[in-house]
C-alpha positions as CSV (number, residue, x, y, z in Angstrom):
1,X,23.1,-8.0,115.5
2,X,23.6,-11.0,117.0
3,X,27.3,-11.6,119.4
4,X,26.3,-14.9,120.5
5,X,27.7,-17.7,118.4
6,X,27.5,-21.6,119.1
7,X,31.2,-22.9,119.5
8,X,29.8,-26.5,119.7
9,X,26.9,-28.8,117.9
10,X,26.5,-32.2,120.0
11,X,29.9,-32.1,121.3
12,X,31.7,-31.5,117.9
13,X,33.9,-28.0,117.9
14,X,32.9,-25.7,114.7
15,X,36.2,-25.1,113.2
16,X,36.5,-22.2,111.0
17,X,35.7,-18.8,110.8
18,X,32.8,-17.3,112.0
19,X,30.0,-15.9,109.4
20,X,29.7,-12.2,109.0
21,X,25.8,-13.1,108.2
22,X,25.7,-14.5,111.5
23,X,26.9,-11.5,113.5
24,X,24.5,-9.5,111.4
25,X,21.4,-11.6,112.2
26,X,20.5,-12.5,108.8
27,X,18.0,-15.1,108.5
28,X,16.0,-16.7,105.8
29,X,12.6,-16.5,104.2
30,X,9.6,-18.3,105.3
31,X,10.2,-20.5,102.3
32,X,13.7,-20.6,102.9
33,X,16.1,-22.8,105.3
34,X,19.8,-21.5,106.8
35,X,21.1,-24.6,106.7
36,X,24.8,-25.7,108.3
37,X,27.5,-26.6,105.6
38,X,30.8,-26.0,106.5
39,X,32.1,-25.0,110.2
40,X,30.1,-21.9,110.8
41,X,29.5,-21.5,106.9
42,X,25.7,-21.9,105.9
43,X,23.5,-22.4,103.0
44,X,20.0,-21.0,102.1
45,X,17.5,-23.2,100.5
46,X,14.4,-23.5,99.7
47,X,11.9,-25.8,101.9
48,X,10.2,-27.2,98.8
49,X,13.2,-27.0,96.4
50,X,16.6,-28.6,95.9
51,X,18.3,-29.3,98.9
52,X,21.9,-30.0,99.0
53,X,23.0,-33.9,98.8
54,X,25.8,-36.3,99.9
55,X,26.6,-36.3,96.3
56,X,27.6,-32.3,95.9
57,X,29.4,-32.3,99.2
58,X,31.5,-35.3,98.2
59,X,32.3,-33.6,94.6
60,X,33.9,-30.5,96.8
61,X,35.7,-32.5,99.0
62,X,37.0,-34.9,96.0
63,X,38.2,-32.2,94.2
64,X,40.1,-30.3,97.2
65,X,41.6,-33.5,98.5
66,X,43.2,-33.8,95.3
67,X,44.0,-30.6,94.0
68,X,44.6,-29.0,97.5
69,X,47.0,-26.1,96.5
70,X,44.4,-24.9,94.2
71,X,44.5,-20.6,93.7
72,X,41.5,-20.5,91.3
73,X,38.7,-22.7,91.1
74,X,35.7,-22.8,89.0
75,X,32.2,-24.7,89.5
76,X,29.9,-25.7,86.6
77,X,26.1,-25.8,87.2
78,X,26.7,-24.4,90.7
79,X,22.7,-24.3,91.3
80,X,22.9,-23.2,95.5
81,X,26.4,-23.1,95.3
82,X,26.7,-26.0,97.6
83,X,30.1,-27.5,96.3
84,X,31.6,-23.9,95.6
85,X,30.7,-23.5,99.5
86,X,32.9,-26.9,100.6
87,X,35.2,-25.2,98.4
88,X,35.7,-22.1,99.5
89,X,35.8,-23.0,102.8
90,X,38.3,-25.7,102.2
91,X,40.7,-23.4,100.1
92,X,40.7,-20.2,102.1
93,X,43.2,-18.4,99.6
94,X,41.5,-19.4,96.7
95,X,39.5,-17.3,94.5
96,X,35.9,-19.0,92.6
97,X,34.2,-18.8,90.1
98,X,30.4,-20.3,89.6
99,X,28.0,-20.2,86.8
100,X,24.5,-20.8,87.2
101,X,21.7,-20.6,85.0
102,X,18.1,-21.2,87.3
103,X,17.3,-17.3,88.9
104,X,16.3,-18.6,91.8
105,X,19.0,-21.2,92.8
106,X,21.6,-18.1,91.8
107,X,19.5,-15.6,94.4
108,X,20.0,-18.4,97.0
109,X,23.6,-18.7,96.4
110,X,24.3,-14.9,96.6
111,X,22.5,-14.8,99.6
112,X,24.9,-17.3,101.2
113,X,27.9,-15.7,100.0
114,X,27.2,-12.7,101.5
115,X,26.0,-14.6,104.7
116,X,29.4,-16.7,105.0
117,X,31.6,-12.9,103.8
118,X,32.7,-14.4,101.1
119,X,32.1,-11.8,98.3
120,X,36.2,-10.3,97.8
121,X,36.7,-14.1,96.3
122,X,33.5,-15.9,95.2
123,X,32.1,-14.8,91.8
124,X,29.0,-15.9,90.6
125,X,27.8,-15.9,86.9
126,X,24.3,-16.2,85.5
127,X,24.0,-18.1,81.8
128,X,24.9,-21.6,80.5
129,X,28.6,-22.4,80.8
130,X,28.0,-23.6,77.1
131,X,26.9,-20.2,75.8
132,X,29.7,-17.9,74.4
133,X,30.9,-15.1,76.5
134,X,29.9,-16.6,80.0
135,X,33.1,-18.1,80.5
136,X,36.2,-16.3,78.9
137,X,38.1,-18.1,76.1
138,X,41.1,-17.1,78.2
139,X,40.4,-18.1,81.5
140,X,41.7,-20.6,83.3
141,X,41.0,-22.7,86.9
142,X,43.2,-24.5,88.6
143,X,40.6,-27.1,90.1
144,X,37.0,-27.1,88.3
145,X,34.0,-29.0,89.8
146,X,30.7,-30.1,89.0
147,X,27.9,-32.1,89.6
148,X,26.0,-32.7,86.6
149,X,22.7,-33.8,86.2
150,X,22.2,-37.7,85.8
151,X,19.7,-38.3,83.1
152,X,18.7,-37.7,80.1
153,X,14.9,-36.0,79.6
154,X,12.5,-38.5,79.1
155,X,13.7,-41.1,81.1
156,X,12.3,-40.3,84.6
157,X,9.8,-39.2,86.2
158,X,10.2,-35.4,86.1
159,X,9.3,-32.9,88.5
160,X,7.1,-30.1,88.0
161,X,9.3,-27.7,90.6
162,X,12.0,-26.2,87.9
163,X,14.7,-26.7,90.8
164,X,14.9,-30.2,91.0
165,X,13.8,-31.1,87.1
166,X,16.8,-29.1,86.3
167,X,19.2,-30.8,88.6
168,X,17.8,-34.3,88.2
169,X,17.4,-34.3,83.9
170,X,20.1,-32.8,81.2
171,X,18.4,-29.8,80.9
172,X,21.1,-27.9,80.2
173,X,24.5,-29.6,79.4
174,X,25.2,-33.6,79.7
175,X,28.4,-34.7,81.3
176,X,30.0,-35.0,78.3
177,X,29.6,-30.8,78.0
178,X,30.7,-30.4,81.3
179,X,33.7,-32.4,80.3
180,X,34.6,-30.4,77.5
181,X,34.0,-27.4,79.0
182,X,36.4,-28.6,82.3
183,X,38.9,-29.6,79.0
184,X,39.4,-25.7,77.8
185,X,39.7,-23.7,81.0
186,X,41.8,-26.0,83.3
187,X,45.2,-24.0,84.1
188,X,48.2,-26.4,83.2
189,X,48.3,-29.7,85.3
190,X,44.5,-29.0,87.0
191,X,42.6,-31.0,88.1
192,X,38.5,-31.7,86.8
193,X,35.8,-33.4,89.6
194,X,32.7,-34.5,89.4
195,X,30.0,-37.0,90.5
196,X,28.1,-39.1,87.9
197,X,26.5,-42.9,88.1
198,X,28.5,-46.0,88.3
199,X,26.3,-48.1,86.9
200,X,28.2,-49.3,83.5
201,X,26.0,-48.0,80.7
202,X,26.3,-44.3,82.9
203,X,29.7,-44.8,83.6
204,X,30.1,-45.6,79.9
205,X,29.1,-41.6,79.3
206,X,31.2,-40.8,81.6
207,X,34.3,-42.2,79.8
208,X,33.3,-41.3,76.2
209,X,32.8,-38.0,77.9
210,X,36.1,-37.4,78.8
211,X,37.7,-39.2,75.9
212,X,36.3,-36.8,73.1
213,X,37.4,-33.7,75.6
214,X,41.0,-34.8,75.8
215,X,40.8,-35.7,79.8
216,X,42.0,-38.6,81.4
217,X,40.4,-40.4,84.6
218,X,43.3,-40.6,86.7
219,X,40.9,-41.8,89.6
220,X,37.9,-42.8,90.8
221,X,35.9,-43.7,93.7
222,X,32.7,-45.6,93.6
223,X,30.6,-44.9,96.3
224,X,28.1,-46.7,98.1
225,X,25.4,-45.5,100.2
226,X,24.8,-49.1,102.1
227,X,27.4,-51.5,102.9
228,X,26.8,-54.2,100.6
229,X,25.0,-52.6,97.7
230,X,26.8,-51.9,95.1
231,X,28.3,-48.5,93.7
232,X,25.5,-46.3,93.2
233,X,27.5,-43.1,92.1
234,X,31.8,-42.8,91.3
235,X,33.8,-39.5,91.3
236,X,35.2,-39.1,89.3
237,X,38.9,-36.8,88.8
238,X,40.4,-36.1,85.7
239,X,43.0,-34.1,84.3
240,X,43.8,-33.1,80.5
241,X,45.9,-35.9,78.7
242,X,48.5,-33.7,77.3
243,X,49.6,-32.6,80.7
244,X,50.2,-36.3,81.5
245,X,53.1,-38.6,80.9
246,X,52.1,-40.9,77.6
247,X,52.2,-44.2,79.9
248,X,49.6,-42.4,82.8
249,X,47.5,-41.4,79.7
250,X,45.0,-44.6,79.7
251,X,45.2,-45.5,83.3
252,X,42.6,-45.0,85.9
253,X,43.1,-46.1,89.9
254,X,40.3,-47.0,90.9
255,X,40.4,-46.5,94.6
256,X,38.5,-48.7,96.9
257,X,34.6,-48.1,97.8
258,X,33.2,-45.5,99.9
259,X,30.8,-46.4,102.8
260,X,28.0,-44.0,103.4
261,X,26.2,-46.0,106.1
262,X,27.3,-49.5,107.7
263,X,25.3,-52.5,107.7
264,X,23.4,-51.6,110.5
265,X,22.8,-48.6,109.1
266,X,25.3,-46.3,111.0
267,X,27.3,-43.7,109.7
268,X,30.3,-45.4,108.5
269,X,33.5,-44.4,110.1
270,X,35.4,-43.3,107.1
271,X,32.5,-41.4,105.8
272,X,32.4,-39.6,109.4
273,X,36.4,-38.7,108.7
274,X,35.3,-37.4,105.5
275,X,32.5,-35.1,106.6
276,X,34.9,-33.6,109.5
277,X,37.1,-32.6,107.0
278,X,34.8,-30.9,105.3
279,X,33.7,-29.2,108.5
280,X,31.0,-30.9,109.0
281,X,29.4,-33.0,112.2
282,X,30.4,-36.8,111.6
């Protein structure tokens, strides 16, 4: 057991509640991190592996900021269950869903959601959200999520650790899949995030994507990761056309850039809001 808990990292206050994992003394693998996420919530990961990124975080607080009253919520390729995490700790009455199909990435993830006591109302799924039966034909999420994998096979240099080939190359789904797959089980008026490349001839997938699964970008927000450089990445939130208003079907707001680091390679102030909310240290 262990009563002591840190209140404070650097003089930022850890809001939140407190992980059961941490009062129990749980503690990682000697190939394993316990990594800090979300106020007191934490994340195992493998030292050698995939490690969470500025890219899933920003996909769960996208897709809470915009669909905050969300009851049921469902993430797509949920690997270490880094965005569900965001998630869950950003909707405290909601209940999740995730489906993951790596072993390994889906042991992690159970091993945090029993570390952070979030097992009444996080359920995780092993398969392909493409293959019949892993998802319900019924079932429906009020906010869905995902962060997809950005290229094709083929087209990179691939690495040989199964972890990060799968979450790098389309290995399993492209964004056009996760699309349609968002397009049958969002709950009437919900809301679909996700992080893909803004470069045009990616962002191009993007919008055939969600064209051919009946979804319309109502926003987007490039992001870029050094002030000056252009857009490296967008996210992207969508909803299905039908539950829109004929005239809001072809329109997107595009919402201004944002700013990773500053010029001078500081964390940008905006970014710093951003990652409070989330409950993490700006």
């Amino acid at each position: 057991m262990n009563s002591v808990v840190d209140t404070h990292f650097k003089g930022w206050a850890k809001p939140g509640p407190v992980a059961p994992g941490h009062l129990a003394g749980m503690t990682p693998e000697p190939d394993e991190t316990l990594d800090a996420i979300s106020g007191h919530f934490r994340l195992f990961q493998l030292r050698d592996g995939h490690r969470f990124s500025t890219d899933d975080i920003l996909t769960g607080w996208y897709g809470t900021s915009w669909c905050p009253t969300a009851s049921t919520a469902l993430d797509l390729g949920s690997g270490i269950g880094t965005v569900s995490t965001v998630v869950a700790w950003r909707l405290p009455g909601a209940r999740l869903v995730t489906v993951e199909a790596q072993e390994r990435s889906l042991a992690l993830a159970k091993k945090s959601v029993r570390y952070n006591g979030l097992e009444s109302r996080v359920e995780l799924r092993a398969g392909d959200f493409r293959d019949p039966g892993v998802l319900r034909e019924e079932e429906r999420f009020d906010l869905i999520t995902g962060s997809p994998p950005y290229f094709p096979p083929g087209t990179g240099v691939e690495s040989e650790h199964p972890q990060k080939l799968a979450c790098r190359f389309e290995l399993r789904g492209t964004v056009a899949d996760y699309c349609a797959t968002a397009a049958r089980h969002l709950a009437l008026g919900g809301f679909f995030a996700c992080v893909f490349p803004a470069e045009p001839q990616q962002r191009a997938r993007v919008d055939a994507g969600a064209k051919a699964a009946g979804l319309t970008i109502v926003r987007m927000r490039p992001v870029v990761f050094r002030e000056g450089d252009p857009p490296l990445v967008g996210l992207f939130g969508m909803m299905r056309s039908t539950d829109l208003p004929p005239a809001f079907r072809e329109r997107t707001w595009t919402e201004p850039d944002l700013i990773i680091r500053a010029r001078d390679g500081s964390i940008h102030p905006e970014y710093s809001a951003v990652k409070l909310a989330i409950g993490f240290p700006p």
